[in-house]
Every structure is written in C-alpha cells, then in structure tokens.
C-alpha positions as CSV (number, residue, x, y, z in Angstrom):
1,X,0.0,0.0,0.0
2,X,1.2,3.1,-0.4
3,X,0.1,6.8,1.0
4,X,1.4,9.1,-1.8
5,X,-1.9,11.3,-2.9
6,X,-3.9,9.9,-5.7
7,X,-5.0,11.8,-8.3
8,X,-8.3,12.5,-8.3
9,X,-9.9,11.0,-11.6
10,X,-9.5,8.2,-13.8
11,X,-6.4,8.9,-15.7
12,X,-3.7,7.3,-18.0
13,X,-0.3,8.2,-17.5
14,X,2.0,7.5,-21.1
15,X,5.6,7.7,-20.2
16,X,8.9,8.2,-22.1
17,X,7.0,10.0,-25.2
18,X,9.1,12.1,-27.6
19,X,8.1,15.4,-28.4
20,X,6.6,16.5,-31.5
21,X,4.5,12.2,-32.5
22,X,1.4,12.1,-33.1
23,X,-1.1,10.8,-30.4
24,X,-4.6,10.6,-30.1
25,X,-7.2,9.8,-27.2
26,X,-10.5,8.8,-29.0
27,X,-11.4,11.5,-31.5
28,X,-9.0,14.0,-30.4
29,X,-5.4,13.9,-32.7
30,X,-2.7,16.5,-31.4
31,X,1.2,16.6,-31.3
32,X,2.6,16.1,-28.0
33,X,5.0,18.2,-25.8
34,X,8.2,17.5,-23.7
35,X,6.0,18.1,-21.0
36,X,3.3,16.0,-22.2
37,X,2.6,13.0,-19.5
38,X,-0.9,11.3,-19.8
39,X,-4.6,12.4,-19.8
40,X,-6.7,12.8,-17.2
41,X,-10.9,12.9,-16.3
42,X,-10.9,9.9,-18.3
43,X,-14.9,9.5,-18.8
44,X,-16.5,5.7,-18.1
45,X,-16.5,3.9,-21.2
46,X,-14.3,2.2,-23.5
47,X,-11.7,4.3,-24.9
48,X,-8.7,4.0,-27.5
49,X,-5.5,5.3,-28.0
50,X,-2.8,5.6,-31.2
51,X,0.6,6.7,-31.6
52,X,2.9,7.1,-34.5
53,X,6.1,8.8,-35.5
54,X,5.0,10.7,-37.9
55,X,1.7,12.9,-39.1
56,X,1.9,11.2,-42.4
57,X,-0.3,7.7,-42.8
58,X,2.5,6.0,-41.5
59,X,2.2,2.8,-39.3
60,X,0.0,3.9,-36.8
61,X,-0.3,1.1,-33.4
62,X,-2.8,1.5,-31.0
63,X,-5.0,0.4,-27.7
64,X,-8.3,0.0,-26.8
65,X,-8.9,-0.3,-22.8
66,X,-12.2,0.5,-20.2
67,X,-12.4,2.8,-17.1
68,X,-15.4,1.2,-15.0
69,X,-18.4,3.6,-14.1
70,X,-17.3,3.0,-10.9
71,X,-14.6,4.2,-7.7
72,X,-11.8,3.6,-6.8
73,X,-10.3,6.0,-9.7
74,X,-7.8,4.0,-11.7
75,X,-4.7,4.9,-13.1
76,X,-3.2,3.3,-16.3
77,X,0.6,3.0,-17.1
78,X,1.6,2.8,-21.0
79,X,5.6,3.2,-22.0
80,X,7.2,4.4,-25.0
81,X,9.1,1.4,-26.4
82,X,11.9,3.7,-28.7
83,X,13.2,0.2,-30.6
84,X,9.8,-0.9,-32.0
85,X,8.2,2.7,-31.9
86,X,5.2,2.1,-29.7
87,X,3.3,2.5,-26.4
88,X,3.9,-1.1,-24.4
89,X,2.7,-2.2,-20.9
90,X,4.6,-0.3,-17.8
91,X,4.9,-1.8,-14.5
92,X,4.1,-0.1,-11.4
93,X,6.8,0.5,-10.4
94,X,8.2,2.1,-13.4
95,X,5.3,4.1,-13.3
96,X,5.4,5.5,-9.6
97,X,9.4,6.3,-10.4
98,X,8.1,8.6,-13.3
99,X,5.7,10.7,-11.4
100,X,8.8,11.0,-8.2
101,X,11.2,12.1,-11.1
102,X,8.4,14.8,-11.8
103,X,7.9,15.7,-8.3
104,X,5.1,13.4,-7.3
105,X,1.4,12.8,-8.0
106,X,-0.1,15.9,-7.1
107,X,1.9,17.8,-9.1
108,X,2.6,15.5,-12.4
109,X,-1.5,15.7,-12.1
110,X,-1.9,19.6,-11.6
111,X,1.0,20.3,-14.3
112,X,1.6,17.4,-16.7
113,X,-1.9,15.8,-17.5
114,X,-4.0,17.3,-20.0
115,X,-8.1,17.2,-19.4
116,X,-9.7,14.5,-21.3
117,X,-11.6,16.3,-24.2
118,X,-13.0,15.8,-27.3
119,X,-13.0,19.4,-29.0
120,X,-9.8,21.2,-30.2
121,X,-10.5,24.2,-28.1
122,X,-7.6,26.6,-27.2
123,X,-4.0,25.1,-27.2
124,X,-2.5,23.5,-24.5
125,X,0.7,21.7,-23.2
126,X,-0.4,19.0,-25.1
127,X,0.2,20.7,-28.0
128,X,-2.2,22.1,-31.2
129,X,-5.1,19.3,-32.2
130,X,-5.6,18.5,-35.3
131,X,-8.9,17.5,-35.0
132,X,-12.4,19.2,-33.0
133,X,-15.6,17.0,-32.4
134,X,-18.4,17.1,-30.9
135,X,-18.6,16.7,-26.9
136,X,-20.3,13.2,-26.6
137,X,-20.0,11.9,-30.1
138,X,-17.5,8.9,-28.5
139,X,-20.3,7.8,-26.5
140,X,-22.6,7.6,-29.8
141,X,-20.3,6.4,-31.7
142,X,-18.9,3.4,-29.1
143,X,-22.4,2.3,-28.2
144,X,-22.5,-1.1,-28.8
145,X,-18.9,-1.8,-27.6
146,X,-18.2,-4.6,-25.1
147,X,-14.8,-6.6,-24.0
148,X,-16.1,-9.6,-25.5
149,X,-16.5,-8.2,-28.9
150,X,-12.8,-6.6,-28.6
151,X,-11.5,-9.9,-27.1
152,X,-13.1,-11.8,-30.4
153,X,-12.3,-8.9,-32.8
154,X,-8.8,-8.8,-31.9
155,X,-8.1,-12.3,-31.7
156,X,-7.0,-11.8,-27.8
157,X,-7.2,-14.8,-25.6
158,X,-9.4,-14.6,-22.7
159,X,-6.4,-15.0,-20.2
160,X,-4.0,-12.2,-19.0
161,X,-0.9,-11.6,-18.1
162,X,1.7,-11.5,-21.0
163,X,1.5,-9.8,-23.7
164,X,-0.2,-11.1,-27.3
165,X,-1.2,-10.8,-30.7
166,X,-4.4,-9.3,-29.5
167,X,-4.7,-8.0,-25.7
168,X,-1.6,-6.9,-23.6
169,X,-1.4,-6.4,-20.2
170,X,-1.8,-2.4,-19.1
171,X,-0.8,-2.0,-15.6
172,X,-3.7,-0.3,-13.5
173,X,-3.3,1.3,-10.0
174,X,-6.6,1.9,-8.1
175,X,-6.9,5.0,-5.5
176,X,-9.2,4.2,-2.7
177,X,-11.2,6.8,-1.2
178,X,-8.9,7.3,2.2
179,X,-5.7,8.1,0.0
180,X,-4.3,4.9,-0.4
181,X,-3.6,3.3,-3.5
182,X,-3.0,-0.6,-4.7
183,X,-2.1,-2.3,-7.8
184,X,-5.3,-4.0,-9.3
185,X,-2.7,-6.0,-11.6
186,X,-2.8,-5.8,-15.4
187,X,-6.1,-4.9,-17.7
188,X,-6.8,-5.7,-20.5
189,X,-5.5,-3.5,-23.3
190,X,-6.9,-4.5,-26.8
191,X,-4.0,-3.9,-29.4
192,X,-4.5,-3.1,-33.5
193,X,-2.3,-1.4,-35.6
194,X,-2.8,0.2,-39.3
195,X,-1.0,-3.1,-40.8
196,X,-3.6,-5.5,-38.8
197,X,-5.9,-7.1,-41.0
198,X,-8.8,-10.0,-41.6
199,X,-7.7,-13.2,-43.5
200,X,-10.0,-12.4,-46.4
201,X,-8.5,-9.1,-46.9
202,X,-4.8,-10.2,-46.7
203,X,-3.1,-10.3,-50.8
204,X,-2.1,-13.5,-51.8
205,X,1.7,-13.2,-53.0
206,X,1.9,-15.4,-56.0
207,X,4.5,-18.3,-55.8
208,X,4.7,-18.1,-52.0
209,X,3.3,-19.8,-49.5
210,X,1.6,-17.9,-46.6
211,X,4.9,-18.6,-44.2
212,X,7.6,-17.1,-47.1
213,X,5.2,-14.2,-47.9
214,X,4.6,-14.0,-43.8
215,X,8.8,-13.8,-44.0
216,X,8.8,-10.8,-46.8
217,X,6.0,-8.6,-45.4
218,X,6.2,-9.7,-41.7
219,X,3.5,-11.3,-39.6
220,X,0.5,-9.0,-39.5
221,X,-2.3,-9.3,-36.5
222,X,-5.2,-11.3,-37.9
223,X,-8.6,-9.4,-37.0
224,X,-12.0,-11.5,-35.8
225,X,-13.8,-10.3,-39.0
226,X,-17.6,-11.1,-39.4
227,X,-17.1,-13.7,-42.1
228,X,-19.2,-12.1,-44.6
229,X,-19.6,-13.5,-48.0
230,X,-21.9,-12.0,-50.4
231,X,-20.7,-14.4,-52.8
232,X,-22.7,-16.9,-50.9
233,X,-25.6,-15.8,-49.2
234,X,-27.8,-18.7,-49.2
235,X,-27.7,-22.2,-47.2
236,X,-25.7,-25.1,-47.8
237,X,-28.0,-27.6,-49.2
238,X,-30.6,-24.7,-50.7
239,X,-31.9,-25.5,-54.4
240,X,-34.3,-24.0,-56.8
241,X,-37.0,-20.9,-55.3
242,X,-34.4,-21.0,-52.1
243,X,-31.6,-20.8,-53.3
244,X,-32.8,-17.9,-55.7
245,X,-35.2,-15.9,-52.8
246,X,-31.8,-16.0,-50.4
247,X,-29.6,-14.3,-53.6
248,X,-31.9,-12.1,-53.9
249,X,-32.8,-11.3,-50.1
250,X,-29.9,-11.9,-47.4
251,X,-31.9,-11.9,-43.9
252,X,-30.7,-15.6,-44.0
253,X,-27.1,-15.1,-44.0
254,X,-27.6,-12.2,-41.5
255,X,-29.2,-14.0,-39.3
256,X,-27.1,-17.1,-39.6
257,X,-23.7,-14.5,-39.2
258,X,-25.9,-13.1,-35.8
259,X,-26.2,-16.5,-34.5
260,X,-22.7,-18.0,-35.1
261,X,-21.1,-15.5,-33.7
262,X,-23.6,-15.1,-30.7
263,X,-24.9,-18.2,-29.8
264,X,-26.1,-17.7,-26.5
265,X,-28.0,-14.8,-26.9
266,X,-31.7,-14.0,-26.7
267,X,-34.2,-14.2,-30.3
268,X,-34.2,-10.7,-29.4
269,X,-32.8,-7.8,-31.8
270,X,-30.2,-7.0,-28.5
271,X,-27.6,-10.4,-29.8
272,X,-27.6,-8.7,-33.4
273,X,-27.0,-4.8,-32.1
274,X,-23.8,-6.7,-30.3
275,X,-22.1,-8.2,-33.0
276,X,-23.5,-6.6,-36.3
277,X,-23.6,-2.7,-34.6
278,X,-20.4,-3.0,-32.4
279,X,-18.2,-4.6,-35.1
280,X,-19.3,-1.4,-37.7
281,X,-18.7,0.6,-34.9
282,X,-15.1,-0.8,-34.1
283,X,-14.3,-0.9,-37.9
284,X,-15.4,2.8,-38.5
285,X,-13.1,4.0,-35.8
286,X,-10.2,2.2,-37.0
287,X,-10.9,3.7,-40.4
288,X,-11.3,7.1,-38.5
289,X,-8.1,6.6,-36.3
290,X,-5.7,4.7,-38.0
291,X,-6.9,4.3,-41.7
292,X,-6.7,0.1,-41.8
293,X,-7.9,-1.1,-45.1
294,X,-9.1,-3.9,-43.7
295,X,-11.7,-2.4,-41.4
296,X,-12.9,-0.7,-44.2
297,X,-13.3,-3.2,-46.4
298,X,-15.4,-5.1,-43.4
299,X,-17.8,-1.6,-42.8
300,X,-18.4,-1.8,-46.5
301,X,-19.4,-5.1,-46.7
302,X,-21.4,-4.7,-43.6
303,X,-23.5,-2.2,-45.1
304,X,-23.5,-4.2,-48.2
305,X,-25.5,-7.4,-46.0
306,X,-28.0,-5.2,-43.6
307,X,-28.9,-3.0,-46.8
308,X,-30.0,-6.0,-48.9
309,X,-31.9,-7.8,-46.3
310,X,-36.1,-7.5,-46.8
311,X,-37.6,-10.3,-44.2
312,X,-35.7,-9.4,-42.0
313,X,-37.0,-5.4,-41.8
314,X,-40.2,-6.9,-40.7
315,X,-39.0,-9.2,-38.1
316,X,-36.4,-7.2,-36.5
317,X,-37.2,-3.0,-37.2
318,X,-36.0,-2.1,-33.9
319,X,-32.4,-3.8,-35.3
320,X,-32.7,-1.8,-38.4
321,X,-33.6,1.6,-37.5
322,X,-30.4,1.4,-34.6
323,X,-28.3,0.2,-37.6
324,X,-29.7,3.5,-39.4
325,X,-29.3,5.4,-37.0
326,X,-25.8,4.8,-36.2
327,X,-25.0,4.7,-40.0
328,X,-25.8,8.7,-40.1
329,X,-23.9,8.8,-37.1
330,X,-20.9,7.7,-39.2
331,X,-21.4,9.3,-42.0
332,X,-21.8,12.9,-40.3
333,X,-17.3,12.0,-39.7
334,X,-16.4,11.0,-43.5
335,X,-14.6,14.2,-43.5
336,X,-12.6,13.7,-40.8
337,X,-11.1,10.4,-42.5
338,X,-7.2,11.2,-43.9
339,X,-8.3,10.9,-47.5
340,X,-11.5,10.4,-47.7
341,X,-13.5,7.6,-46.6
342,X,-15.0,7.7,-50.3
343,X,-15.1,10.2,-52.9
344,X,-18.8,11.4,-52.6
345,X,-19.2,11.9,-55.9
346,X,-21.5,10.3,-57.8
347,X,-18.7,9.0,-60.5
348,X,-16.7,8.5,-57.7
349,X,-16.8,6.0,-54.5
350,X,-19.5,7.3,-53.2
351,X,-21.7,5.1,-55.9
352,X,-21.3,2.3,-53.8
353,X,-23.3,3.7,-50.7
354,X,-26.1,5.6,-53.0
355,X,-26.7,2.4,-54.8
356,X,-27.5,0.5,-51.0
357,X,-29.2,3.6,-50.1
358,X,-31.5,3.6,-53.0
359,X,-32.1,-0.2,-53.2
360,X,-32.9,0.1,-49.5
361,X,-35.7,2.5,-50.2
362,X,-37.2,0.2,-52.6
363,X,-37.4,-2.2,-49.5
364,X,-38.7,-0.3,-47.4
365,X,-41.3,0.9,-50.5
366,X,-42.9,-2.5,-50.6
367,X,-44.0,-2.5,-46.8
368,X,-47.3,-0.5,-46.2
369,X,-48.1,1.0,-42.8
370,X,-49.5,-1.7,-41.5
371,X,-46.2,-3.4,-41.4
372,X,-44.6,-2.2,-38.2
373,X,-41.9,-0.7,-39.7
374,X,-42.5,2.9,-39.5
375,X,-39.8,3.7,-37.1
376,X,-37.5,2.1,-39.8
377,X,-38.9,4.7,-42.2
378,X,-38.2,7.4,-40.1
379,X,-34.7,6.8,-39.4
380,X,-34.5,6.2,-42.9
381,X,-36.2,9.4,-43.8
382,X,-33.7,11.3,-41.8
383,X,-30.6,9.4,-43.5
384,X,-32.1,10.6,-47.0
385,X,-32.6,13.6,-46.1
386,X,-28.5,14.2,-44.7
387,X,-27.4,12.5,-47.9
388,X,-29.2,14.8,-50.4
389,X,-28.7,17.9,-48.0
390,X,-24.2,17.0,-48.0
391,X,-24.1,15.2,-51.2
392,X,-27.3,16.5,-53.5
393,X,-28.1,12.9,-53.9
394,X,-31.6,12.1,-54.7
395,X,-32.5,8.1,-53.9
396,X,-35.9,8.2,-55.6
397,X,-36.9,6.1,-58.7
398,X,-38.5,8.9,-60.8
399,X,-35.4,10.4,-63.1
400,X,-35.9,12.0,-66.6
401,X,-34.8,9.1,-68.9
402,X,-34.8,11.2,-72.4
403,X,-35.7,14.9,-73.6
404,X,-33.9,17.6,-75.6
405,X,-30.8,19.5,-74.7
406,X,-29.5,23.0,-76.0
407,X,-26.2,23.1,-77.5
408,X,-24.0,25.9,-77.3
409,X,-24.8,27.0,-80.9
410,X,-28.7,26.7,-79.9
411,X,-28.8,23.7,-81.8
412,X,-31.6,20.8,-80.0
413,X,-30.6,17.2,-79.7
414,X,-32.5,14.6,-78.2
415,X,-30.5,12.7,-75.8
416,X,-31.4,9.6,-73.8
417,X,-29.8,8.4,-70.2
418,X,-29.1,4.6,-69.9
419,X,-27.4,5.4,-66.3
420,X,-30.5,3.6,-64.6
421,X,-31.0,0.5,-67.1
422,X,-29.2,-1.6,-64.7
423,X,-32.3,-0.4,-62.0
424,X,-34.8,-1.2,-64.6
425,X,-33.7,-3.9,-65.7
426,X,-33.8,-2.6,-69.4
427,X,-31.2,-2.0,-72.2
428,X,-28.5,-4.2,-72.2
429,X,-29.6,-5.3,-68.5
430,X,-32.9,-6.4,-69.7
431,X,-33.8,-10.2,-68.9
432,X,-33.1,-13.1,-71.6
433,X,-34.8,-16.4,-72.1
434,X,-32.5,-19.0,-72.8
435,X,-33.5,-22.4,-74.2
436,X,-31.7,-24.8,-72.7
C-alpha cells in the first residue's frame, strides 16, 4: 500500500514520449509536448488510443482499454518502447518512479496531465489538435462496444498476463477513497495497428506460401472479422426458389452471421445490435483513427449485408432503424477520415453507398403502414434527407430518362440516359430467355 496522494480522476499516465508524434485519445489527434505525461478525467467507457512517428499515414499502433463507471479511480501506465516505436505495458513500479522524477502525483497531475476532451478548443501543453468534435460523439459512436466483442475482434485470448497478438497487459493502479492506492494488476489493453488485417482481406503473394510471404512482409495481426460472403448468401443444401429468394434477399445469412457468432444470446434484436452494430462501430473507428484497409473493407461489406436484407425489416425494425441510425452517425465523420473515406461523388466511390441507399428505399417501398416498420422509415427518412442535403443525392426512382438539350450554338438534340437500365432492368440489362 502506499500513501502518496492519488489523483483524483481516472487517468492514464504515457511515459517516455518524444516530443513532436502524433497521439490521439479517442477522436481528439494532437502533437505532443516535452511536458506532455498522460490524460486525465478519463470518462467511463471504452476508450482508444494511437501513436505514430510521424503525421503522415504511417504505421499507426494502437490500444483500446475501459475505465469502469465506478470508484476507486484508476490509473493506467503505458511506455514508449523507442526500438519498435510504440506504447507497451509499464509496471508499477516504473510508473510510480516517473511521477517521483516529476515531483510526485499531485503535481505530475496539476501540471503534466491534460483534461480528457473531445474538442480542439484553445492550445495547450499538449500541444495544437488536429482535429475538433463534438462533446459526446465517442459515446454515440462506441455504443454497442463490449470486451467480448474486442477480445473476439482482436483475436486476444481470454487470459492475462503476458502480452499477445491481440490483448496486452496495461498495468492499472486503483486509488481508494482514504488516500491509499494498490495495484489492481494488469487490464486488459486491446492492441490493433494500421497493418492489422482480416484473412479475407490479406493479398495473396503469388508463388509463396503464406509462411515465405509472412517472411517478406512480416506477420500481421489477424482481426476477428464477421465472415461475410456476399458471394454466398444462401444455405448449404438450398436449391431452386431457395436458393434464388436467399440471392436475392440476405436476412438468411444475416441472421445465420448473428447467431454464429452469438450463440447464447436471446431471439431478441439486442444479440444482433452486439455483433453486427459493435463490429461497424469498431471498424469505422479504426478507419477514422488509423486508416486500416481492412476495417474498411469489413464496414463496406457490412453495409452491403444489412442494406440488402427485406424479411428481416419486418421481423427485426427495432435492429434496423439502430443500424440506421448509427450509419448517419458515421457518415456525419467521413470528413474527418485522412483521405476520404469515399469520394462522394457520384462518379466516384461514393456510388457504392447511393446504390445500397436507394435499393434500401425500394425495401422499405414495398412495406405499407400496416407493417410495423415505420420507425425504420423514419430513421430512414432522416438518413435521405442528410445525404441529399451533403451530397445532392436524390435516392428516388423517378429520373428523366430522355428529352432535348440546348447546344451551345442553340442547336436541339434529343438525348437519352441509360445510367438507370441496370435499376430497370432494361437495355442491355434487360432479362433473356434461354432455351436450354
């Protein structure tokens, strides 16, 4: 036990930094300071951390970890580690030498830590942000979180200490309420990087096998993806009017992705919010934070599975309007993604998510009022109307196929748009009947 004072809120100390990398602390990015130690009034919640060495899309490595809504206040210990380039697990020791070589707790807390915040605001000793948010958008945007989806999405084994492909070992110290303080041992600290990556998004090397081309471009993390193939949406065993209505619709595979992954959970829409919502939320941070492909590959087809599914609006709207409302959630941040998350053009990427968007529409078309799906049309309503207020996209089915057009020399032309055949099914998409 020991009787040095505690500091007063949750907070994560982050030793050894050099000045001028790049660190962030959930939707806040700045540059840090010499005198730069940790973060303080940590918030309850889950909460995730990068580093890198430089402000270009360079390897970024991260953490995820979770202050508890409750007291004692914890603090968390993370080192530089100056060979590899990235923040590893501190014992506590380490840790409470730190703070005495800054004068001791009280003061390393009063001078060193910065507030927890998630808006640039005015410049501190932390250094200028680079990015301003909304107080509270974490919490929307981390809703459907839990340990058990970061233990499976990392790939971290459900046993600590030592550290692990997945979860490492972040040393916590809890203050109790008379002054005191005691190790609680190591917590779990979920680790990704920018190179981590889900088997069906890692490139085959030809003429290697996976342990030479593991030797050339060194061993990546392997993320707990969903498993989603829209190749293949339809049962094993499925023939004929099946086969065709499960192409066509792809509740089943959604709810056979829900149940494989959840097992144990209730009939209710709660086991799907947990592994369909939380894994597009974890993915759309990691695009956010650290810009890994992978993650965005799994948001995309994500959105591609929940946006083709028609039963399943029926039987599960509470499920779908969440999943709607979180997607405008998202969407309101594309800007803040290095890059882009898509172009949102309509000749650019941004045709990928108008084409789900409008499809969706003609789902939710064929339900009448009597349907129970009305809250599903209003979240729906209110993505439309965000999408043609950013991006002047209209999702509607009534566009002017043909008419006249002034040339610049007043000349008319008639002119004729084959842009929606594919929707109609018309042109050179128009169904054939084959003799066999």
């Amino acid at each position: 036990m020991s009787q040095h004072p505690a500091p007063p809120t949750p907070t994560l100390l982050l030793l050894n930094l050099p000045p001028s990398i790049l660190c962030s602390i959930d939707l806040l990015t700045f540059t840090t300071s010499p005198t730069f130690l940790g973060i303080k009034n940590l918030p309850a919640g889950y909460h995730f951390v990068f580093t890198s060495h430089s402000q270009s899309l360079s390897l970024r490595d991260g953490f995820w970890f979770y202050i508890p809504p409750s007291t004692p206040c914890p603090t968390l210990y993370r080192k530089w580690n100056s060979e590899h380039e990235h923040l590893t697990d501190c014992s506590e020791a380490e840790g409470r030498a730190a703070v005495n070589e800054r004068g001791g707790a009280q003061l390393v807390y009063e001078k060193f830590l910065t507030p927890y915040r998630q808006s640039a605001g005015t410049t501190s000793q932390d250094g200028e942000a680079a990015d301003s948010s909304k107080e509270g958008a974490w919490e929307h945007l981390t809703k459907h979180i839990t340990s058990k989806l970061l233990d499976r999405f990392t790939r971290a084994p459900a046993a600590l200490p030592g550290s692990t492909a997945g979860q490492a070992p972040i040393t916590t110290l809890v203050h109790n309420s008379n002054g005191s303080s005691s190790s609680q041992g190591p917590a779990a600290a979920w680790t990704i990087s920018s190179a981590s990556s889900g088997l069906q998004d890692r490139d085959e090397i030809p003429g290697l096998s996976t342990q030479e081309a593991r030797s050339v471009i060194g061993e990546e993390q392997e993320l707990g993806m969903l498993g989603i193939d829209l190749k293949k949406t339809w049962r094993d065993g499925a023939v004929g009017r099946e086969r065709t209505e499960q192409a066509r619709d792809r509740s089943w595979l959604l709810a056979s992705i829900c149940h494989s992954q959840n097992p144990d959970s209730t009939s209710g829409a709660d086991g799907w919010e947990e592994v369909v919502l939380g894994q597009m939320e974890i993915c759309f941070l990691m695009i956010l934070t650290l810009a890994n492909y992978s993650c965005l590959e799994e948001w995309k087809r994500i959105l591609a599975l929940v946006m083709t599914c028609e039963n399943a609006v029926g039987e599960r709207p509470a499920f779908f309007a969440a999943f709607l409302r979180l997607l405008k959630r998202q969407l309101e941040r594309v800007d803040d993604v290095e890059g882009g998350l898509f172009e949102m053009s309509e000749d650019g990427g941004g045709t990928f998510l108008k084409r789900l968007l409008q499809g969706f529409k003609r789902i939710l078309d064929r339900y009448d009022e009597r349907e129970g799906v009305d809250e599903v049309k209003e979240e729906f309503a209110e993505v439309e109307k965000w999408v043609r207020e950013q991006f002047g996209w209209e999702l509607g089915d009534e566009f002017v196929r043909s008419g006249m057009l002034e040339l610049e020399d007043g000349e008319m032309v008639e002119m004729e748009s084959g842009e929606m055949e594919g929707e109609d099914e018309s042109g050179e998409y128009a169904p054939v009947v084959v003799e066999l």
